[in-house]
N, C-alpha and C positions, 0 to 999 in steps of 0.2 A: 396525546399531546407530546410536544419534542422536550426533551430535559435535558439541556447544554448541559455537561456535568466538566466538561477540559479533558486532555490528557494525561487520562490516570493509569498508573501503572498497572500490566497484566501480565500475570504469570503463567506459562505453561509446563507441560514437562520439562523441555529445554532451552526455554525462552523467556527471557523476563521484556518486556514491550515496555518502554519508559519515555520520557522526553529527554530530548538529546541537550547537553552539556554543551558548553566550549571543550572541555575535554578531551570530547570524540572526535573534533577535527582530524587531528591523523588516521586516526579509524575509517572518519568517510572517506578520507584521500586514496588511500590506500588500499579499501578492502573494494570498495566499487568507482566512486567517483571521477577517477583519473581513464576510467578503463572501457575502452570504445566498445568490449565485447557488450557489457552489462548497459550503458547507454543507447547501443543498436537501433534499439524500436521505443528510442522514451523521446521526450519532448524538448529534452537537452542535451546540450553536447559534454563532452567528458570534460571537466576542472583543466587548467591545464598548466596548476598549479595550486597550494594548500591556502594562500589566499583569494582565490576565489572561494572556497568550500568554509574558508573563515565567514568572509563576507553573505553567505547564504546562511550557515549555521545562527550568527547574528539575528539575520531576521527572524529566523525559526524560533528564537529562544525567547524576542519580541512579541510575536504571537502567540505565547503560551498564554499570556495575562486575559485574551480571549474566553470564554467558556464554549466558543463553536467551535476552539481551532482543537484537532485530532492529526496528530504528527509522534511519532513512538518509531523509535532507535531500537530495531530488533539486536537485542543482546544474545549472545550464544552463551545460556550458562558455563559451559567448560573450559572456555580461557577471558569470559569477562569482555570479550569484543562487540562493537558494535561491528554487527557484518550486514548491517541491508537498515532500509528503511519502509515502511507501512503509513498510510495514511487516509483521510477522508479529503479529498481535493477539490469535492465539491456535494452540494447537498441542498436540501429546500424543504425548509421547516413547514410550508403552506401544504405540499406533495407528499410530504413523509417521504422522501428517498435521500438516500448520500451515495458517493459514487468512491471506493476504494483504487488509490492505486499503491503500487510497492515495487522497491528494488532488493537485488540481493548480491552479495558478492560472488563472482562465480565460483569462486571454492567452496560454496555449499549448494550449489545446483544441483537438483537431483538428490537430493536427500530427507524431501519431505517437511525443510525448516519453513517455506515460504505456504506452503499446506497448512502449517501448524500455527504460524501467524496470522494467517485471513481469516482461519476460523476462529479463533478468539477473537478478533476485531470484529467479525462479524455478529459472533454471539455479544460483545461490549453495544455494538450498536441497535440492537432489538432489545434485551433487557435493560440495560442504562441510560439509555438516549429513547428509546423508542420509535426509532425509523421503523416504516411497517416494509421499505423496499431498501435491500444492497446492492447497490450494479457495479459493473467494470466491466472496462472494454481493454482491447491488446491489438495492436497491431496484427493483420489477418495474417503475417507472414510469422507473428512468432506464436507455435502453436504451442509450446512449453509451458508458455502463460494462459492458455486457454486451458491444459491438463493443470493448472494449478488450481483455475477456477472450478471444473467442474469437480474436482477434488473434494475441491470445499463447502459444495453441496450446491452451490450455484447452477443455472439452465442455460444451455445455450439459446441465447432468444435472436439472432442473427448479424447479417452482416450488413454492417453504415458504409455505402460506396462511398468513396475520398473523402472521409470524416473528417478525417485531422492532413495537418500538414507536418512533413517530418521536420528535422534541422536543416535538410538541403529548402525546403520547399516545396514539396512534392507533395501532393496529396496523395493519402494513401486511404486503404479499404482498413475498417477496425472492425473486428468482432465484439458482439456484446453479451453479457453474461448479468445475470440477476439471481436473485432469491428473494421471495417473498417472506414475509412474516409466517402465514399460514405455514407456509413450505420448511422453515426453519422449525417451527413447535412443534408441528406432525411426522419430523422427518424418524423420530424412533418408534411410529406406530404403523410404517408401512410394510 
């Protein structure tokens, strides 16, 4: 059975995962939001300016009152910033599955933060929620995000021809990536 519990804070070694503030506006502006490299392969274009990023945070802070909505402001313990964001974007209480996506500022690429976020999201969504399936997909061009997934203990289970449409319009090919439950509780006894 699914247990909506909202977005509740998780901690890791160097991350604390929380709901985003009015706050962090300059945070999102700033660390990703504004910036074409980190948008590349998402679903939206870069802010292009801190009131848009106002006007989106808004909503977000709206849909915390939710118990399905799952949105967490990746904080970097060591200066206190929001540098990316993590989320469940979609899900089906009837299927047991939710579907992760996430950004990151590029100044922590490659460092193992956006590893270290999925996998606590992951583990929040099998033991607190009780989804039995995690999925994500990435655009097939960006393979970064695919070594994040299989990172995080996720499979590669293949490739959706012109799944999604970019911001130009285009359709593009997405990879997809899963973990089952099984696979998640078994994975320290193999």
């Amino acid at each position: 059975m699914i247990n909506h519990v909202g977005t509740r804070n998780i901690e890791t070694k160097r991350l604390i995962l929380r709901k985003f503030t009015m706050d962090d506006a300059q945070n999102i502006f700033d660390n990703w939001a504004n910036d074409a490299q980190v948008t590349k392969y998402l679903q939206w274009k870069p802010h292009q300016n801190i009131d848009v990023t106002k006007s989106i945070l808004n909503d977000w802070i709206k849909s915390y009152e939710r118990l399905d909505c799952y949105n967490w402001a990746i904080v970097y313990k060591e200066n206190m910033q929001a540098i990316g964001s993590i989320s469940l974007v979609d899900f089906s209480d009837l299927h047991k599955w939710c579907e992760a996506g996430y950004c990151l500022s590029r100044n922590y690429w490659n460092s193992g933060i956006m590893t270290e976020a999925l996998k606590a999201v992951i583990d929040f969504c099998f033991t607190k929620i009780g989804f039995n399936r995690v999925q994500a997909f990435h655009h097939a061009e960006n393979q970064a995000s695919g070594r994040v997934m299989l990172k995080s203990g996720m499979i590669y289970e293949g490739r959706l021809r012109q799944y999604r449409a970019n911001t130009r319009g285009e359709f593009v090919d997405c990879d997809m990536y899963a973990i089952l439950r099984d696979d998640y509780l078994n994975r320290d006894n193999s």
